[in-house]
N, CA, C and O atoms as a GROMACS GRO file, in nm:
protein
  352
    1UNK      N    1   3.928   6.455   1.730
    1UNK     CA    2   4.031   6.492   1.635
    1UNK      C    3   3.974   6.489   1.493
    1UNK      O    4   3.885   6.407   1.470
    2UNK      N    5   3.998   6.538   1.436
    2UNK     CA    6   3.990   6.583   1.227
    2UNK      C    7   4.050   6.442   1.186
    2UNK      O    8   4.151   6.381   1.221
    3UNK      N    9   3.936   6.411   1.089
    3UNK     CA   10   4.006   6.306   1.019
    3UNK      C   11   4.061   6.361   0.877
    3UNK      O   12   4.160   6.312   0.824
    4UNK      N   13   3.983   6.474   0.816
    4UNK     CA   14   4.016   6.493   0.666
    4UNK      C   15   4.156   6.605   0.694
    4UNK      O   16   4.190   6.677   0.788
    5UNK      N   17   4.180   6.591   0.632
    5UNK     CA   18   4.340   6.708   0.590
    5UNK      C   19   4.300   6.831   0.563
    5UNK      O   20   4.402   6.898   0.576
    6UNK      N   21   4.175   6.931   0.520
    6UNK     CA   22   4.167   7.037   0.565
    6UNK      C   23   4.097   7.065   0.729
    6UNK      O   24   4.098   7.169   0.795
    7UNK      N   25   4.040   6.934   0.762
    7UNK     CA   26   3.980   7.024   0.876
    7UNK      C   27   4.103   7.027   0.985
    7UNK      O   28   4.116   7.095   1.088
    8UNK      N   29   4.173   6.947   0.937
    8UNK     CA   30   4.344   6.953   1.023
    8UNK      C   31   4.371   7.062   0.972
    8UNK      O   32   4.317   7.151   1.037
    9UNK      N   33   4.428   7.100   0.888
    9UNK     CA   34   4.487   7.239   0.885
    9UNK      C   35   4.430   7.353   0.929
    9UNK      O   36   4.495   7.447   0.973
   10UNK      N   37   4.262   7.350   0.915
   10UNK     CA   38   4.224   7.416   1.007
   10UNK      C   39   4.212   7.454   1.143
   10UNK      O   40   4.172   7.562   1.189
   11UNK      N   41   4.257   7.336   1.212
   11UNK     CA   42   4.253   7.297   1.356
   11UNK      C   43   4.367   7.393   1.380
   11UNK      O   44   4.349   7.466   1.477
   12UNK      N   45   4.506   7.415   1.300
   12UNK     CA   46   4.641   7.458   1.318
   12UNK      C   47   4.594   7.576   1.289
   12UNK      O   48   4.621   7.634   1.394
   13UNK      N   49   4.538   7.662   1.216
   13UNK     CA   50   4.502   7.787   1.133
   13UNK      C   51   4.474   7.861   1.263
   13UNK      O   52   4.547   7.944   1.317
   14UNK      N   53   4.335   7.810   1.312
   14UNK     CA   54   4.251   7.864   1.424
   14UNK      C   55   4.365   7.891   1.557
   14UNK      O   56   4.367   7.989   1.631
   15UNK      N   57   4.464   7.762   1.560
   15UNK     CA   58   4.510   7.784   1.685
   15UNK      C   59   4.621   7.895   1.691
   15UNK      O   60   4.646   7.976   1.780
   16UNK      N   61   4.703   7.863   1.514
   16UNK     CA   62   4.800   8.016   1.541
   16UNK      C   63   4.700   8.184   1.533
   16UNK      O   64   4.756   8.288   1.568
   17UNK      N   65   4.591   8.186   1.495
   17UNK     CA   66   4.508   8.312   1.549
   17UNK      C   67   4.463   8.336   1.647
   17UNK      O   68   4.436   8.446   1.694
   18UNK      N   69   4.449   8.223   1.694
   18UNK     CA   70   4.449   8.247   1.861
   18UNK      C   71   4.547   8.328   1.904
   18UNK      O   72   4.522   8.446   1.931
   19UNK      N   73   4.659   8.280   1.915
   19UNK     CA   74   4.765   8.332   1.984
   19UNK      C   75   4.773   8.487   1.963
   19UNK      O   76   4.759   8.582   2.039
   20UNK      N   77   4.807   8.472   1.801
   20UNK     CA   78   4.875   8.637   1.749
   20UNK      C   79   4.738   8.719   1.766
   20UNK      O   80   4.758   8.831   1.719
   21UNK      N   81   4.590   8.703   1.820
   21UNK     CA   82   4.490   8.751   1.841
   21UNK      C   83   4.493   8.787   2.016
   21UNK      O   84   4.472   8.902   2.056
   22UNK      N   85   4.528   8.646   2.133
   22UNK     CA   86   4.593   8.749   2.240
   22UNK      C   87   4.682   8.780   2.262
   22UNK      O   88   4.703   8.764   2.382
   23UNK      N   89   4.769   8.828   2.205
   23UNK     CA   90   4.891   8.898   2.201
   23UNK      C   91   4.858   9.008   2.137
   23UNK      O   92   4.952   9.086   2.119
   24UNK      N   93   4.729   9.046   2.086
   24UNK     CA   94   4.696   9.157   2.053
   24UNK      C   95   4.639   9.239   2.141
   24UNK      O   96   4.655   9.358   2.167
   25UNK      N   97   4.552   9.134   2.194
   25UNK     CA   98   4.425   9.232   2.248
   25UNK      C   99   4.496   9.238   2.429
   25UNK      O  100   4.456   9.327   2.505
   26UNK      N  101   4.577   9.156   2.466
   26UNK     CA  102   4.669   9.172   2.570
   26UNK      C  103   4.744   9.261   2.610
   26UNK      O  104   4.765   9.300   2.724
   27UNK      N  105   4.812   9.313   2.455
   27UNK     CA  106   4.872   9.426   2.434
   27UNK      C  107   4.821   9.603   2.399
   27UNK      O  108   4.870   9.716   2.407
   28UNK      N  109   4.690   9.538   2.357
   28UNK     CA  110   4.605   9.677   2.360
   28UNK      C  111   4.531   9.648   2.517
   28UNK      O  112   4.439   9.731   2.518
   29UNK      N  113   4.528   9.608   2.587
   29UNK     CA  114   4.488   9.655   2.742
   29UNK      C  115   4.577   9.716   2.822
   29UNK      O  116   4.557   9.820   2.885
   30UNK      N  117   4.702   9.632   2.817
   30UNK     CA  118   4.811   9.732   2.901
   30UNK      C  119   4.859   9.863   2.833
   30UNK      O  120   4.949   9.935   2.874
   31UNK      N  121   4.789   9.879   2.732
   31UNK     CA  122   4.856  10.018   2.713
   31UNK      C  123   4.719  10.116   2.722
   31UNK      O  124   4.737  10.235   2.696
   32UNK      N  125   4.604  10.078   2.752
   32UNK     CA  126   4.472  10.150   2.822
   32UNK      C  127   4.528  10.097   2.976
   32UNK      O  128   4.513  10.188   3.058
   33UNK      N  129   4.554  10.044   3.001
   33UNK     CA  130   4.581  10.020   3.208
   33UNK      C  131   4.732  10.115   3.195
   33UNK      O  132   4.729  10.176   3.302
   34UNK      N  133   4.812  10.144   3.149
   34UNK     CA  134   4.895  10.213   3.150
   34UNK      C  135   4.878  10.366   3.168
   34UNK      O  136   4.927  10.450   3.243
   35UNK      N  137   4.775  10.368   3.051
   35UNK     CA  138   4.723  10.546   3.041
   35UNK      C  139   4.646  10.564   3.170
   35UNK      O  140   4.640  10.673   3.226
   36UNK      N  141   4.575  10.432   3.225
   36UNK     CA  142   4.472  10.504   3.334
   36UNK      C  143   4.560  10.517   3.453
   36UNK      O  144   4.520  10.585   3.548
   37UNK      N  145   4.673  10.460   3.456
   37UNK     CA  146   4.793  10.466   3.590
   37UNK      C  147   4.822  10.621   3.569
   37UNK      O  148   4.817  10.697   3.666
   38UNK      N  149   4.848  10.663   3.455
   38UNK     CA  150   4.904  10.797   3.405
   38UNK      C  151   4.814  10.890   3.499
   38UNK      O  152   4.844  10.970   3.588
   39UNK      N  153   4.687  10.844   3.442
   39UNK     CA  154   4.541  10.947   3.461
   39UNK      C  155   4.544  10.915   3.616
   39UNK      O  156   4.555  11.030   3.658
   40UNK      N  157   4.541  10.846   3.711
   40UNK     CA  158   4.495  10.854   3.839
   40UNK      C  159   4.617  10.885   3.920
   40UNK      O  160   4.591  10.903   4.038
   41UNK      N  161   4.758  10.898   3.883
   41UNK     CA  162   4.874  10.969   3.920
   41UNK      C  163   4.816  11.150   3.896
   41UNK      O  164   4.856  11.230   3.981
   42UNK      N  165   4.740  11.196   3.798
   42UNK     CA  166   4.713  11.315   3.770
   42UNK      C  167   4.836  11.392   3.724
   42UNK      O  168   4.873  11.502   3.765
   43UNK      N  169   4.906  11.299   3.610
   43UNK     CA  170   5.014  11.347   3.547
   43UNK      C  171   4.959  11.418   3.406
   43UNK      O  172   5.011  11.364   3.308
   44UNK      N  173   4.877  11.514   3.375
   44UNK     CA  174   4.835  11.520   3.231
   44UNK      C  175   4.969  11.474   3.082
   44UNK      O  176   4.959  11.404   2.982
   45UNK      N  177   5.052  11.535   3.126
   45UNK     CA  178   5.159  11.536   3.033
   45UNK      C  179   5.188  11.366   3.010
   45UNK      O  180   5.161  11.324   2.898
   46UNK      N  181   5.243  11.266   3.112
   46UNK     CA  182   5.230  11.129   3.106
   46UNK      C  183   5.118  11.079   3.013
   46UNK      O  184   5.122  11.019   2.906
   47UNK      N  185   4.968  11.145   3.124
   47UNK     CA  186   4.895  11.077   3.015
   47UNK      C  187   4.842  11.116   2.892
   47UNK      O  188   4.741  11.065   2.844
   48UNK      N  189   4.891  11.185   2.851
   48UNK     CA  190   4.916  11.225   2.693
   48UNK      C  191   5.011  11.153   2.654
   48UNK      O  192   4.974  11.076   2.565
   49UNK      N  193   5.136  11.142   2.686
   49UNK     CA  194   5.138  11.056   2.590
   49UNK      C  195   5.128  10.898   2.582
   49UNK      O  196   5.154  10.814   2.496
   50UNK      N  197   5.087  10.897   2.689
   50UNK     CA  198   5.042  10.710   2.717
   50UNK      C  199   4.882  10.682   2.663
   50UNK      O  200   4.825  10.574   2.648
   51UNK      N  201   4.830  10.827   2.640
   51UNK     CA  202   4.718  10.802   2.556
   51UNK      C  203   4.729  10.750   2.330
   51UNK      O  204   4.681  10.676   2.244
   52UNK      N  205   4.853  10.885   2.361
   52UNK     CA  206   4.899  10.857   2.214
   52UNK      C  207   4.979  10.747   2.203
   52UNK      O  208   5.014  10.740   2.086
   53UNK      N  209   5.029  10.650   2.271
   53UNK     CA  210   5.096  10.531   2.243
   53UNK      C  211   4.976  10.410   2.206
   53UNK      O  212   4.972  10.341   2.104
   54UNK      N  213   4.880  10.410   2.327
   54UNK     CA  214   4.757  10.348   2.356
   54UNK      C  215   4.628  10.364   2.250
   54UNK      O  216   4.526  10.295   2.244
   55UNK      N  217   4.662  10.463   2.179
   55UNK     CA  218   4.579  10.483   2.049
   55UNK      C  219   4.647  10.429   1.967
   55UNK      O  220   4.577  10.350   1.902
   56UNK      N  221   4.769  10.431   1.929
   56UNK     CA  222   4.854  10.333   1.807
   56UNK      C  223   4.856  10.238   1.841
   56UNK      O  224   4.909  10.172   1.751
   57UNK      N  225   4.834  10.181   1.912
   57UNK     CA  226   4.832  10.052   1.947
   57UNK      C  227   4.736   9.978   1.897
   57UNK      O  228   4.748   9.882   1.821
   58UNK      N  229   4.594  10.048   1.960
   58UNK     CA  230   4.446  10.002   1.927
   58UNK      C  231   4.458  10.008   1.765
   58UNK      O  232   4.462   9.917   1.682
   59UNK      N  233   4.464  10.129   1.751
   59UNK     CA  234   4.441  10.160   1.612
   59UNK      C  235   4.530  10.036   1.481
   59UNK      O  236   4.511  10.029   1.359
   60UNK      N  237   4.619   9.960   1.566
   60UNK     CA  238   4.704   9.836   1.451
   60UNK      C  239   4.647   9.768   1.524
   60UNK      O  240   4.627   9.686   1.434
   61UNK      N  241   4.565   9.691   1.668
   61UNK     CA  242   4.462   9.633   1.626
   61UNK      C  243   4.355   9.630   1.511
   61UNK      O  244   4.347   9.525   1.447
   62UNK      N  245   4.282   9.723   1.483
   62UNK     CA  246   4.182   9.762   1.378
   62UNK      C  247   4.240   9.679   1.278
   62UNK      O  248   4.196   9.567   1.252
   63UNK      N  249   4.363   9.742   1.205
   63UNK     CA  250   4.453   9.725   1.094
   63UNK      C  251   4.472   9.584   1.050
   63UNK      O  252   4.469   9.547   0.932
   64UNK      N  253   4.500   9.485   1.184
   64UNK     CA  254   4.507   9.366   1.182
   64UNK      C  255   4.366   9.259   1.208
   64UNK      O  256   4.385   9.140   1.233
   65UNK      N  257   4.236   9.313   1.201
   65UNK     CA  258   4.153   9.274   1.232
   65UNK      C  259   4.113   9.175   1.347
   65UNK      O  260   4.034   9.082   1.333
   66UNK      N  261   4.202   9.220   1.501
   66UNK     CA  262   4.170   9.160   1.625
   66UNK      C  263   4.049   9.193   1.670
   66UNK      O  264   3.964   9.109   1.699
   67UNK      N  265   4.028   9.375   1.685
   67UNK     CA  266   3.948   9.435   1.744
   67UNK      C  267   3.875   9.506   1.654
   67UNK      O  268   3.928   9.565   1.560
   68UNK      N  269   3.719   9.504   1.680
   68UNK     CA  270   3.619   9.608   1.608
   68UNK      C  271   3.647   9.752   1.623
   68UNK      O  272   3.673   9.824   1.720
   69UNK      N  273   3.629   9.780   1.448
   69UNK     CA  274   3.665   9.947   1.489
   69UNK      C  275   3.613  10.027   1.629
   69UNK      O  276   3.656  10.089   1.726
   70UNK      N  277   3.488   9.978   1.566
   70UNK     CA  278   3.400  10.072   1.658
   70UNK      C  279   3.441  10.012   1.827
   70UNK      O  280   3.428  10.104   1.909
   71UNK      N  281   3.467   9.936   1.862
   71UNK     CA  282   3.513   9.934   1.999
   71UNK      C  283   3.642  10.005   2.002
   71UNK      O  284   3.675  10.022   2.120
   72UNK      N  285   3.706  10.041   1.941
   72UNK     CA  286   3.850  10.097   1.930
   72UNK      C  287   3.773  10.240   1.935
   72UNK      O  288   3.806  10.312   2.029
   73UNK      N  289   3.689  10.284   1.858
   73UNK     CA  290   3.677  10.410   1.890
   73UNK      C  291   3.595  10.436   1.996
   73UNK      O  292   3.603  10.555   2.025
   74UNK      N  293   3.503  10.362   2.082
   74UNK     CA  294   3.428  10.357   2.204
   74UNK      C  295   3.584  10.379   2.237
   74UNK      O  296   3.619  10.485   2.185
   75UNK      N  297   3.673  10.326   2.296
   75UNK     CA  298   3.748  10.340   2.389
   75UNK      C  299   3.867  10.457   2.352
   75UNK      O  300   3.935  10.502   2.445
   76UNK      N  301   3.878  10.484   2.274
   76UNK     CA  302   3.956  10.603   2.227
   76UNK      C  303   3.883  10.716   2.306
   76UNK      O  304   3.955  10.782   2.380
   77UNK      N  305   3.755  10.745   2.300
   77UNK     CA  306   3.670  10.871   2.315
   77UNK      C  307   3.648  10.884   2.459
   77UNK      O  308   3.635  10.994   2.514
   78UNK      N  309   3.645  10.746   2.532
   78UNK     CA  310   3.681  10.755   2.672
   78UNK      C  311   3.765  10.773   2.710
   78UNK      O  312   3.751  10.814   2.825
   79UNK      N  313   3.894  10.767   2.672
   79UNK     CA  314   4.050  10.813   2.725
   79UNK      C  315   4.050  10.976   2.710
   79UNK      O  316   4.089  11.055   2.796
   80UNK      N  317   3.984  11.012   2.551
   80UNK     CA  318   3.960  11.137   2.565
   80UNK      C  319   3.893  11.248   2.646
   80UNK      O  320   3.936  11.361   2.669
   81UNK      N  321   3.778  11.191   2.686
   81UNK     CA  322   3.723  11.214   2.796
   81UNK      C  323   3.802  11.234   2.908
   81UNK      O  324   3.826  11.343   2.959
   82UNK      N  325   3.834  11.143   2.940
   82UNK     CA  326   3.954  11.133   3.077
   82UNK      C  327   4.024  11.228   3.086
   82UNK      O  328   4.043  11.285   3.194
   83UNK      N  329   4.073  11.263   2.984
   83UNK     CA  330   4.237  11.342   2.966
   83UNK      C  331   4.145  11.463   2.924
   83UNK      O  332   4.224  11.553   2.896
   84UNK      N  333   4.062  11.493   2.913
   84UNK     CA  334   3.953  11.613   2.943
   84UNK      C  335   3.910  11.667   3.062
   84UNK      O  336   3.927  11.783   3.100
   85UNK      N  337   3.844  11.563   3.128
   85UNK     CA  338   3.867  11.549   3.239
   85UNK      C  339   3.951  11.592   3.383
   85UNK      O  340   3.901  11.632   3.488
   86UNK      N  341   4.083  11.571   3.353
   86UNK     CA  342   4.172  11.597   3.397
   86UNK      C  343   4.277  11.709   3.375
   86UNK      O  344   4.349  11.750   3.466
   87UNK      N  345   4.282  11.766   3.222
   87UNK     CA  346   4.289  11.924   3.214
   87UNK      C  347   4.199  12.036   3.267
   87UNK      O  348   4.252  12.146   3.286
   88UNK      N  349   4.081  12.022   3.289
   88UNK     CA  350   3.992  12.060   3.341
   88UNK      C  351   4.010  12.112   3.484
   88UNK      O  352   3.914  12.156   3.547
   0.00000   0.00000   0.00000
């Protein structure tokens, strides 16, 4: 345990970013496992727009600094792919 009074408040700091950090990144997976349910149903229209929900999503990750851009856009470009893919 912290004996000084900031490294306590730090102890509390770290633990509420924890949380509101998986509740982020929890919430940006089910909405990529959502789009890929879309995509392997072979609904294009679904997964359009479970892609465009699943991109706003990621994308206020970024915003909130849970997730690295650049992994947000690695995985953006693969959904795109997909849904390329599958118009195809």
């Amino acid at each position: 345990m912290p004996n000084k009074k900031s490294a306590k408040k730090r102890v509390l700091v770290a633990e509420r970013n924890r949380i509101y950090n998986r509740f982020w990144k929890t919430r940006c997976k089910n909405a990529v496992k959502k789009f890929l349910e879309a995509v392997e149903s072979k609904d294009v229209e679904l997964a359009n727009k479970r892609m465009n929900d699943a991109q706003g999503v990621l994308d206020k990750a970024v915003v909130k600094g849970v997730v690295h851009r650049n992994t947000v856009a690695r995985r953006k470009s693969s959904m795109a792919a997909k849904i390329k893919a599958l118009s195809a």
